[in-house]
C-alpha positions in Angstrom: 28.7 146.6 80.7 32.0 148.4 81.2 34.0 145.0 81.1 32.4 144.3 78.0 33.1 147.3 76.6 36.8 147.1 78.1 36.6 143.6 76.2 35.9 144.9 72.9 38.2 148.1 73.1 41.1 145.5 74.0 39.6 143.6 70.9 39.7 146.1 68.6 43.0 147.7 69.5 44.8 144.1 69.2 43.1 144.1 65.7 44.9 147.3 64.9 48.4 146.4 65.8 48.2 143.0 63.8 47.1 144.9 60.8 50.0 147.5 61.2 52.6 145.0 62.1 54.8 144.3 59.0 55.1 141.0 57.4 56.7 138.5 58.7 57.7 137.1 54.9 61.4 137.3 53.0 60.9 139.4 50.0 63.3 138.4 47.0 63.2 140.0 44.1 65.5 139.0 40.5 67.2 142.0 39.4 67.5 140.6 36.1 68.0 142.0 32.5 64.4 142.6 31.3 61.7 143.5 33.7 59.2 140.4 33.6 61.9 137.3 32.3 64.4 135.2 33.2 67.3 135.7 30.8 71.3 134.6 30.5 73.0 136.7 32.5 70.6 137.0 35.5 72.1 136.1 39.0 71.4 138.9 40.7 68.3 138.7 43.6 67.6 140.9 46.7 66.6 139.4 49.9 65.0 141.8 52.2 64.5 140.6 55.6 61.2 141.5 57.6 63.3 143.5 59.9 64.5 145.8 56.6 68.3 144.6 56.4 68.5 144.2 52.1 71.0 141.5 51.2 72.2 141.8 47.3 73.6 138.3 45.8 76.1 137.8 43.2 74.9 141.7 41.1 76.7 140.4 38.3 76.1 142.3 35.3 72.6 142.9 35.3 72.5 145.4 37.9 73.0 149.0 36.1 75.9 150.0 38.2 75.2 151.7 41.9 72.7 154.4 40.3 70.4 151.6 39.3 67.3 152.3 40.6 66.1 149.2 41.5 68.5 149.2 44.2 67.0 151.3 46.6 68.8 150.9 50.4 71.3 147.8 50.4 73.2 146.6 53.6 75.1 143.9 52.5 76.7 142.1 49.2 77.3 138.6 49.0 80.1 137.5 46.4 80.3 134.0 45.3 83.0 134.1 43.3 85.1 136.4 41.3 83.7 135.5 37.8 82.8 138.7 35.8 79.2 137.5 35.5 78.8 137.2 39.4 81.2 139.8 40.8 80.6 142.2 37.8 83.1 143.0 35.2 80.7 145.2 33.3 77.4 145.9 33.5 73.7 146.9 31.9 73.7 150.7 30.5 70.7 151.0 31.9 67.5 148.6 33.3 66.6 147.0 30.2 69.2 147.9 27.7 69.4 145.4 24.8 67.3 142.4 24.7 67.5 138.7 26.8 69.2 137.4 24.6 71.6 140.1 24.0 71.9 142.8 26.8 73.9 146.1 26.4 76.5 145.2 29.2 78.4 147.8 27.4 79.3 149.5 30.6 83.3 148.8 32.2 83.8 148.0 36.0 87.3 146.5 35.7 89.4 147.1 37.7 87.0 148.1 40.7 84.4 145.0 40.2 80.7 146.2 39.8 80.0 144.6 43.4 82.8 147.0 44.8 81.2 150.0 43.1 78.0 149.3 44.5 79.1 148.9 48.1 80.8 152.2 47.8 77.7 153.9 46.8 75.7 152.3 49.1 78.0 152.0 51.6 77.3 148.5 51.9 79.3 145.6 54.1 80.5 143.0 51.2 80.6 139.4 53.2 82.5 136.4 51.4 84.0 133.6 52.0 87.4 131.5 51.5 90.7 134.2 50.7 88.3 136.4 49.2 87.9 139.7 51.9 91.5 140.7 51.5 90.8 141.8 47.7 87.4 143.6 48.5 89.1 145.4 51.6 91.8 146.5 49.1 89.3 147.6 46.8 87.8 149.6 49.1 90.7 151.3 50.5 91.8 151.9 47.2 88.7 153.9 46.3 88.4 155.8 49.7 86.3 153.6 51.3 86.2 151.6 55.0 88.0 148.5 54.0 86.6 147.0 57.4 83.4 146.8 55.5 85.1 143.5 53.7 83.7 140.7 56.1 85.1 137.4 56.5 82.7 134.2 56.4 84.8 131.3 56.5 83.6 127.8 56.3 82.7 126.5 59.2 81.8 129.6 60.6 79.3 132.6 60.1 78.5 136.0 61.2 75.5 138.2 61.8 74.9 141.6 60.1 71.7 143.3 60.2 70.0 140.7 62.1 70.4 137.9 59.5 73.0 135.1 60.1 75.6 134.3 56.8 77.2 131.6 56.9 79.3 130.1 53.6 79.3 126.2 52.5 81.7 124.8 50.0 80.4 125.3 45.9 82.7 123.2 43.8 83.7 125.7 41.1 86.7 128.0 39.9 87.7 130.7 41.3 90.6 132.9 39.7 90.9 136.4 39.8 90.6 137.9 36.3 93.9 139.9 36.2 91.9 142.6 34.7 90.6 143.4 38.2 94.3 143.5 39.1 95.2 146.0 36.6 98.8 147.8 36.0 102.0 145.9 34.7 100.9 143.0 37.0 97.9 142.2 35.4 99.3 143.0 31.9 101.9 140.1 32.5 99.8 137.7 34.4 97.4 137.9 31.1 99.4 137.7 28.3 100.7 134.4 30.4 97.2 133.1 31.2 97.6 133.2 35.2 95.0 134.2 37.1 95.1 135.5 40.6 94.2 133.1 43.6 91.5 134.2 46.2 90.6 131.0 47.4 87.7 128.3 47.1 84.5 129.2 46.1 81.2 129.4 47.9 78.1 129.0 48.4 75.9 130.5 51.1 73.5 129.7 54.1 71.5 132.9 55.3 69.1 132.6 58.5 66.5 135.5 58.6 65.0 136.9 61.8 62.0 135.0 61.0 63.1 131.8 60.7 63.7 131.4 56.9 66.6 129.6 56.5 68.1 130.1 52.5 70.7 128.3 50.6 72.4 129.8 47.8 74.1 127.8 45.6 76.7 130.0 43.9 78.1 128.1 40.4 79.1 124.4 42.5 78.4 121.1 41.1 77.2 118.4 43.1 78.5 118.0 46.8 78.2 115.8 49.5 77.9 118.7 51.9 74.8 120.1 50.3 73.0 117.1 52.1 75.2 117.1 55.5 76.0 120.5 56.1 72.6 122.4 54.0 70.7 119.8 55.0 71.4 118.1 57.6 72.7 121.0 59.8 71.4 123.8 58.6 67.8 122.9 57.7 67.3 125.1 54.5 64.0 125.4 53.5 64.6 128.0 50.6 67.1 127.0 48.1 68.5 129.0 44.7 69.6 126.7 42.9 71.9 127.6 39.4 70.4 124.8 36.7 72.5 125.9 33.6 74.8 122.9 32.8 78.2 123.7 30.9 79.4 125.9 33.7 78.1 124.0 36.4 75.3 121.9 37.5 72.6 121.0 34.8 68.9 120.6 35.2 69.6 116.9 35.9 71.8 117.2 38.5 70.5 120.5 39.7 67.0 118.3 40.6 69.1 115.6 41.9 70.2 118.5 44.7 66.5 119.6 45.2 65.0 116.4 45.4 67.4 113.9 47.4 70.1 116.4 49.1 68.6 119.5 50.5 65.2 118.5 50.2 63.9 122.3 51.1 59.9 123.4 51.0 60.6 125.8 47.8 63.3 126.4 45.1 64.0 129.2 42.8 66.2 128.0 39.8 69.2 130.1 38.9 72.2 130.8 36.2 70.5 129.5 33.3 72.4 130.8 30.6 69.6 130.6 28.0 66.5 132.8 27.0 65.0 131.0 29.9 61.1 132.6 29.4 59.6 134.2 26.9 57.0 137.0 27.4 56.8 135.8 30.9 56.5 132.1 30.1 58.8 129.4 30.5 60.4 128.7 27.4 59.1 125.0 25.6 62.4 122.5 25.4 64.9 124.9 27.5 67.0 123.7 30.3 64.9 125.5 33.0 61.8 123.8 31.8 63.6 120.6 32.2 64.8 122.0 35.5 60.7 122.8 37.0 59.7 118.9 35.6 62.5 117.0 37.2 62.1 119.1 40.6 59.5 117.6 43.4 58.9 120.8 45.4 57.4 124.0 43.9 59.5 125.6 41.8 59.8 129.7 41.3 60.9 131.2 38.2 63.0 134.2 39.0 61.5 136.9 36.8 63.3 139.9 36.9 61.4 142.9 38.8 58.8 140.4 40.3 58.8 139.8 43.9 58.1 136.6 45.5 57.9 136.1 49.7 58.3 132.7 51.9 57.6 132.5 54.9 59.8 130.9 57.8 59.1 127.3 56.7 60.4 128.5 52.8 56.8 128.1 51.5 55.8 131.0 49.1 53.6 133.7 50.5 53.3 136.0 47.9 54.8 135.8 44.0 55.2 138.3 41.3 53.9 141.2 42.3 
């Protein structure tokens, strides 16, 4: 009797922890223009890792400065490259100001960059790639910050912060340095003579979370080899985001063509549309992103801003939109 009763006291104690043990699942969640949709200027996504570390990608202008509450605790900034709508040269008034189509981004950040402002606040490390840390350590500096919070990334190479492993892979795009985030008589001349500043190549990301999950985020490239022999191949991404909104960089066409023959991952979330992607939720009939989810062949997540979704370590989705 007593090792039965040991037996179910053992049972029922192990039943506890599981239930109070936290998920083992990467939350992301869109921080986009209009709680609910996917609109034109929505890069920005938090990636919260099971061990708490928050990761915030590309807050472009969508993110309502560092007060935005949405934000909540954030450990680390990822940049992909210095275009306003990425890096944030101005931003949303306030969550949901203006409409999808045509957002109140009527707020400045030049010459500070929205991402910079953020990272004070927060007091958040910014990682990038290429010649890239030099201008947020300056930033920083500048503003009375730690410019040692400006971590390197370079090709190749990676480093881990908060437990999650960053690592950045080539993204065929430009890169120049708007010289309105270099300010003073410099950046009046380099305008009026249509030179921007040169911080390098830019990139795209490869993020391995303490439970397994490995991510690739695309940034703006086009179509590489590397996306199949370095994302792929060495790597193993299982969770790409993937930007689909042609013009700028890839289109739904090629975009599939990276989902469904080069990194092959369990899940994708599509990216950078720069259209009214959804409408009252739902996918827009005859826009680029529905073109996007038909030509994919793995299960394709809208990123609706506000909604969280979770994958587990093999990139499948555990939980969407809540």
């Amino acid at each position: 009797m007593r090792i039965r009763t040991m037996l179910f006291t053992a049972l029922a104690l192990a039943s506890t922890a599981a239930a109070a043990a936290p998920t083992q699942h990467v939350r992301v969640t869109p921080l986009g223009g209009i709680d609910g949709e996917f609109c034109p200027q929505d890069r920005a996504m938090i990636f919260e890792d099971p061990n708490g570390t928050r990761i915030l990608y590309d807050p472009g202008r969508t993110v309502a400065g560092a007060a935005d509450p949405r934000l909540g605790k954030i450990d680390v900034i990822l940049v992909s490259h210095m275009h306003g709508d990425h890096v944030g040269n101005a931003h949303n008034k306030a969550p949901n100001s203006g409409s999808c189509e045509n957002p109140d981004v009527s707020v400045s950040d030049v010459p500070n960059t929205n991402a910079v402002n953020i990272a004070l606040a927060k007091k958040s490390k910014i990682v990038t790639g290429s010649d890239m840390p030099p201008f947020f350590a300056a930033k920083l500096k500048a503003n009375g910050g730690d410019p040692a919070n400006s971590i390197l990334a370079r090709f190749g190479g990676s480093v881990v912060v908060g437990g999650v492993r960053i690592a950045t892979v080539t993204a065929m795009h430009s890169n120049g340095l708007d010289p309105d985030f270099i300010g003073g008589e410099l950046g009046k001349e380099m305008k009026a003579a249509g030179i921007y500043g040169d911080v390098g190549l830019a990139t795209g990301y490869v993020l391995q979370f303490s439970n397994g999950l490995v991510a690739y985020l695309s940034g703006d490239t086009g179509v590489t080899a590397d996306q199949a022999s370095a994302v792929r191949d060495l790597y193993h991404a299982q969770l790409a985001v993937m930007n689909m909104g042609d013009g700028f960089s890839t289109g739904p066409r090629e975009a599939a063509y990276v989902i469904n023959d080069l990194v092959k991952p369990a899940s994708v979330i599509p990216s950078h549309a720069n259209e009214v992607g959804t409408v009252n939720g739902k996918v827009r009939p005859g826009s680029k992103t529905e073109a996007f989810l038909k030509a994919v062949h793995v299960p394709a997540y809208v990123p609706l801003s506000g909604r969280t979704m979770e994958f587990d370590a093999q990139g499948h989705s555990a939980a969407a939109y809540q």
